[in-house]
N, C-alpha and C positions, 0 to 999 in steps of 0.2 A: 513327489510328496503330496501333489495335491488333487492327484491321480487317487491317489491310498486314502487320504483324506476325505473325497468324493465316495469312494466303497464302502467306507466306515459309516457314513453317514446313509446311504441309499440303506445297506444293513442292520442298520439299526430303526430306518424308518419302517421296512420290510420286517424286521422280527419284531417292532411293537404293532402291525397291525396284524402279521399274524396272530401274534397273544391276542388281541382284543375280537380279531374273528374265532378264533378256539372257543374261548372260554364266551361267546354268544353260540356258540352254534352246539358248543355240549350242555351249558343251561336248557336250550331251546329243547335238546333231545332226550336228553333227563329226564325233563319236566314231560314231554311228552311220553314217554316210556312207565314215567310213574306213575303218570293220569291210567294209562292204558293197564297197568299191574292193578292197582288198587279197584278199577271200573270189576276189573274180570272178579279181584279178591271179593268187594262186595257182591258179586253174584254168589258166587262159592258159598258165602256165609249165610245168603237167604235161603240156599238150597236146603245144607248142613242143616241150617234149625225146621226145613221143616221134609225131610226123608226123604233130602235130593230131587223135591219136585215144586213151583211155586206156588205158594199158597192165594190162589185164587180170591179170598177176602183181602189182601195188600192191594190189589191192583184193580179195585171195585173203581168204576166213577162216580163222583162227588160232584152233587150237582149245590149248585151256591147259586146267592142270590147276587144283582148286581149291585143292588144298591146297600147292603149292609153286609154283606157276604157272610150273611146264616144259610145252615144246610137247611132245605125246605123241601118237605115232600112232595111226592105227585099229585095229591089230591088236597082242592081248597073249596075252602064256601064261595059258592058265586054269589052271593049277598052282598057278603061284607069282604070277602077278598083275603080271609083268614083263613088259619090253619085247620081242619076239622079235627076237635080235640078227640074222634076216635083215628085219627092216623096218629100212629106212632112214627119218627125217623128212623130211616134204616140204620143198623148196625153200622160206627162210625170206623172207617178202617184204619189201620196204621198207619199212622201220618208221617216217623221214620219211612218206612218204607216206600210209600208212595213217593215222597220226596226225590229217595234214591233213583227210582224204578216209573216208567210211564209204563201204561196199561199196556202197550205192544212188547212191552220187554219179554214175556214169555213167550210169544211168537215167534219175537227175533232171535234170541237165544237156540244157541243150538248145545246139547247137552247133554251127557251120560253117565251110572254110576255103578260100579261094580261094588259088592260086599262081598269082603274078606273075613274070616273066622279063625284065628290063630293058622297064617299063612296059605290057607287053602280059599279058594275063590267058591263060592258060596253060589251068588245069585248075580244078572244086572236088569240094567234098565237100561235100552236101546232105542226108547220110542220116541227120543227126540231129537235123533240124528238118524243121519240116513249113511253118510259117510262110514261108518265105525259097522262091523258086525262082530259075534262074537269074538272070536277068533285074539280079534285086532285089540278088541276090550281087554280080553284077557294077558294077551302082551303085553302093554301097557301098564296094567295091571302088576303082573308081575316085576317089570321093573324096577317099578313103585316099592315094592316090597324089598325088593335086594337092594333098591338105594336106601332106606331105611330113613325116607325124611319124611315130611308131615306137608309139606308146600312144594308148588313150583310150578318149572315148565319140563312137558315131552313132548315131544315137536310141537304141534301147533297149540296142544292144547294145555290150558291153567288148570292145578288141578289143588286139592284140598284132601286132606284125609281126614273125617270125623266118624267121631267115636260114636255109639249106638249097641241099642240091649242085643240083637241080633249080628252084631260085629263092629267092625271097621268097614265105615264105607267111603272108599274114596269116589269122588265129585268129578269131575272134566267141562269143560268149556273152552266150546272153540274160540280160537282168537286168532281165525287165519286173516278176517279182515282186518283185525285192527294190528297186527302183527307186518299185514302188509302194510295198510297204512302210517304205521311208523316207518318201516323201511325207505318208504317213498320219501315223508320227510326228511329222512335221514341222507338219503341220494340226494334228493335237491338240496339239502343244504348247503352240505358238502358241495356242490356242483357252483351251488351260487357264491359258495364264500368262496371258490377257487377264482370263477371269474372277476370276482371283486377284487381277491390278491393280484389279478395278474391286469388289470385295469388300475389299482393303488400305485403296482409296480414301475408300468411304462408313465404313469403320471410324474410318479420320483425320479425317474429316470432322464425323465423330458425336463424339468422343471430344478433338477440338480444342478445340469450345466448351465442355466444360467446363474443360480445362486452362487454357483463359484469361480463364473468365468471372472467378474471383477478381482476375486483374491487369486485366481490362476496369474493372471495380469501384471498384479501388486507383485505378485512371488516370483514371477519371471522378472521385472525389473531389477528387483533386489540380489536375484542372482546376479543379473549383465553387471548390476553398478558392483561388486563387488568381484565378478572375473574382470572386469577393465580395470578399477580402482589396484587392482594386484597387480595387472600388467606396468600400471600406470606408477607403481609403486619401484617394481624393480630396476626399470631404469636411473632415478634416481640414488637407491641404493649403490647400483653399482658404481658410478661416480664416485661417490661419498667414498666407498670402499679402497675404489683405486685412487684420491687423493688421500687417504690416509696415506694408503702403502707409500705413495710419492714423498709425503712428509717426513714418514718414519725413514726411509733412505737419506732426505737429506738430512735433517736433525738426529734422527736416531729414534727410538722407540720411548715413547714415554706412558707415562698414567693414563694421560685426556687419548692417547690417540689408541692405547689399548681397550679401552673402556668405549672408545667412538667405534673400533672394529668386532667388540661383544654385543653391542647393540646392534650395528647393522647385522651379525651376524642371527642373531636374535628376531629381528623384524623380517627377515626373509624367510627364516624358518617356518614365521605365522603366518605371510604370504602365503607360503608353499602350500600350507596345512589347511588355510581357506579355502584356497582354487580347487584343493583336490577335495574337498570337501562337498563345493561346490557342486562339482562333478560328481559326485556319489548323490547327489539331492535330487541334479538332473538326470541320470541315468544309473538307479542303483544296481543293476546287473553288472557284474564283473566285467571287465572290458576285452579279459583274456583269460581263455577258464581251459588252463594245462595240467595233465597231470603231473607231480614232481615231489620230489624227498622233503616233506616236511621235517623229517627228523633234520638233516642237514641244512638247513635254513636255520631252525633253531640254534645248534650249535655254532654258523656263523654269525647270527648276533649277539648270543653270548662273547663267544672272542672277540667281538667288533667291541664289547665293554669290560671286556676284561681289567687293560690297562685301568681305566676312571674308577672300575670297582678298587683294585690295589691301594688306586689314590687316597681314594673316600673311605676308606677301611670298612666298603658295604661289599664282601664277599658272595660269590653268585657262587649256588649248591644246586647244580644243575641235573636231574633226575628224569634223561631224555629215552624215550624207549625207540631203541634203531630202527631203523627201514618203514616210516611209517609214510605211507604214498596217498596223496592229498589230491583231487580236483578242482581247480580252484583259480584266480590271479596270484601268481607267486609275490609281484609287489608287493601288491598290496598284502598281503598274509606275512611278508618280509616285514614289512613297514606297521603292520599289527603288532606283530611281538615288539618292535625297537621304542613303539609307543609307549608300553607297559614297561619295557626295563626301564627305559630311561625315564621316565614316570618315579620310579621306585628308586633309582637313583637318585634323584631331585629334593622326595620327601620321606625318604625312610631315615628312620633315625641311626646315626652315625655309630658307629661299631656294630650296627647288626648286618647279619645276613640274610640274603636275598633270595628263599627259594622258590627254584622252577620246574617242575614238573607237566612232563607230555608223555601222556599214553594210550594206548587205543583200546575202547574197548566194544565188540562188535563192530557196528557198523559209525558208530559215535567214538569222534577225538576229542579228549580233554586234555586241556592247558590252563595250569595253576599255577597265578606269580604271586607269591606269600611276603610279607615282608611288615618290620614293625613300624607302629606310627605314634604320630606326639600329638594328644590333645582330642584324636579322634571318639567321637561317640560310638559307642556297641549298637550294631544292627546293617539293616540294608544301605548301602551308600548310593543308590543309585542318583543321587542329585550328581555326583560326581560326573555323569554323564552328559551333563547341561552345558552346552556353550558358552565358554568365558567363565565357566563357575570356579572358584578359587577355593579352598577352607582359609577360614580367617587369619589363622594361624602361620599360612604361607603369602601372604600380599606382602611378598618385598622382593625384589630385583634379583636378588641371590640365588635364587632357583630357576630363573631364567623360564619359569614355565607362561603360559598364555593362555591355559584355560579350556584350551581347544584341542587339545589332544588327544585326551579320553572319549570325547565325543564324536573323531574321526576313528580312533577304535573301532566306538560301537556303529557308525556307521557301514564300516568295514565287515564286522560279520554280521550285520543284518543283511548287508549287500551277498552276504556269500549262504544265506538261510539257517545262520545260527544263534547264538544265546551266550551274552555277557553279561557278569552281576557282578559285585564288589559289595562285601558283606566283613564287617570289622565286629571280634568278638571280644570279652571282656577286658583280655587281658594287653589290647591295643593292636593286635595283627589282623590285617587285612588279607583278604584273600578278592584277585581278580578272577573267576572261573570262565572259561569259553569252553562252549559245546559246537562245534563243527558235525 
């Protein structure tokens, strides 16, 4: 248990630091990917407004002054240190665009544009790339046209489609470097948030076992005191039991000594039910995994309750499909089902019947014990599964139950890798379902 416990937790500390490396390292690559779309878009767009070529007036230098930062021309009065009011200042350039754009960006830019004329290729411009000749323009080009969109990527290059009196001209811009250069962030990230996972990991892993070794500690004691306290228990029972019997021979059988032999018989049963309990806690692997006739197993616990059902006028409607061959500890799959009948015996309401159903289907065994109940609320019961959990409705001696039954249950096929629910629907019938 505290094994599964330690997993749970290493797992969950491992899938929240995945999340929180994910969701940094795909912002991180986003944002870089969008930096790098929109850099290339705004070229595209400088190109487009001025005939796929840049306009040389955006990318003039401005020269400023430092102490007021007015534009001031090349030529002053050496007198007075002023302007000479026959210099004009030069033509002041686009201050969008230079923003965008430093004066090397037409250098660095490498770039080409083909014009298109209702689908036929026209004309290009080649002279500012070395990489592309016609041929390759033209390919590109055309695919442009058959994909029938206005933006995007073809392999390396960003490309734009604008409109123009002599056609459609689509645009191109390489972005091998920056196309690499994201890649690379992309590898390292990846590469770094691995190492980090796998550095987080052995940290949680180093640092779990101690976190648990004091509750490992606590949890093994509580097992030993309650395997000894059991052992510890039955000797006494037994005593008690056989000074009953001794009494009722010589006296005869009475009330006190009947009700002394239901109790002890009662308190060993939850002995029994802890120890093995216990044992499913410390080792929940089956102890002995045979294969054998499930179907005949069922049928023998039914007849083993046959008789008490007559008594209790709780009739068992038993709906068992033959020859069905199981893998598994027979006991305990024995001692499964006798948990649930006799469960349903205990609290099902008096004149109703008790149905059971086992059938196969695939490679999945389902087992349905159905029966009516008093008091119960409509929905999932799984508290029922809780150690020592009672419904309020049954806290009296009479049903001889302990609480613990249903929880050795579902111990039981958890141990064997399957699935127990108890689900009560409006009209008061419960239904216990196992999936094997």
């Amino acid at each position: 248990m505290i094994s599964n416990l330690r997993k749970r937790f290493i797992f969950a500390a491992m899938a929240s630091t995945f999340g929180v490396l994910f969701v940094i390292m795909s912002i991180l690559n986003i944002a870089n990917y969008s930096r790098m779309v929109s850099r290339a878009d705004e070229t595209l767009t400088e190109l487009g407004e001025n005939g796929g070529k840049f306009d040389s007036k955006d990318f003039a230098k401005i020269p400023f002054d430092e102490n007021d930062g007015q534009m001031i021309s090349d030529e002053k009065d050496i007198n007075d240190g002023g302007v000479s009011g026959d210099t004009q200042p030069p033509d002041k350039p686009d201050r969008n665009s230079n923003e965008r754009f430093s004066p090397e960006t037409p250098f660095q830019t490498r770039y080409f544009s083909v014009v298109v004329n209702d689908g036929e290729i026209v004309s290009y411009s080649l002279d500012n790339i070395a990489a592309i000749d016609e041929t390759e323009a033209e390919a590109y080009a055309q695919q442009i046209i058959d994909d029938d969109t206005d933006s995007g990527f073809v392999d390396i290059y960003r490309y734009k489609v604008v409109s123009g009196d002599d056609g459609d001209r689509i645009i191109f811009v390489d972005c091998r470097q920056e196309l690499e250069s994201f890649k690379n962030t992309l590898v390292y990230s990846v590469g770094v948030s691995l190492i980090g996972f796998l550095v987080v990991f052995m940290l949680v892993l180093f640092w779990s076992k101690k976190i648990f070794k004091p509750v490992a500690e606590s949890y093994e004691k509580q097992k030993r005191f309650i395997t000894d306290a059991s052992h510890e228990i039955k000797t006494p029972l037994t005593i008690i039991d056989a000074n009953t019997e001794v009494i009722e021979m010589m006296s005869g059988e009475s009330e006190w000594t009947k009700n002394t032999r239901d109790q002890v018989k009662r308190l060993t049963s939850l002995t029994n039910q802890m120890v093995a309990l216990s044992r499913l806690d410390e080792n929940p692997e089956p102890r002995e995994k045979i294969e054998f006739n499930l179907s005949d197993v069922a049928y023998e616990v039914v007849d083993h309750f046959a008789s008490l059902s007559e008594v209790k006028g709780k009739k068992i409607n038993a709906d068992i499909q033959d020859d069905i061959k199981y893998t598994g500890d027979e006991n305990s799959i024995r001692q499964l089902i006798s948990i649930l009948v006799d469960n349903a015996m205990k609290y099902a309401v008096s004149d109703a019947g008790i149905d059971i159903t086992l059938k196969r289907d695939g490679r999945k065994i389902y087992f349905e014990l159905r029966n009516l109940t008093d008091g119960m609320e409509a929905g999932d019961q799984k508290i029922l599964f809780e150690r020592f959990y009672r419904p309020d409705s049954s806290r009296n001696s009479e049903t001889g139950g302990s609480g613990i039954g249903l929880s050795l249950a579902k111990s039981i096929v958890e141990a064997h890798k399957g699935k127990i629910t108890a689900i009560c629907d409006e009209k008061g019938y419960i239904t216990f379902k196992i999936i094997l």
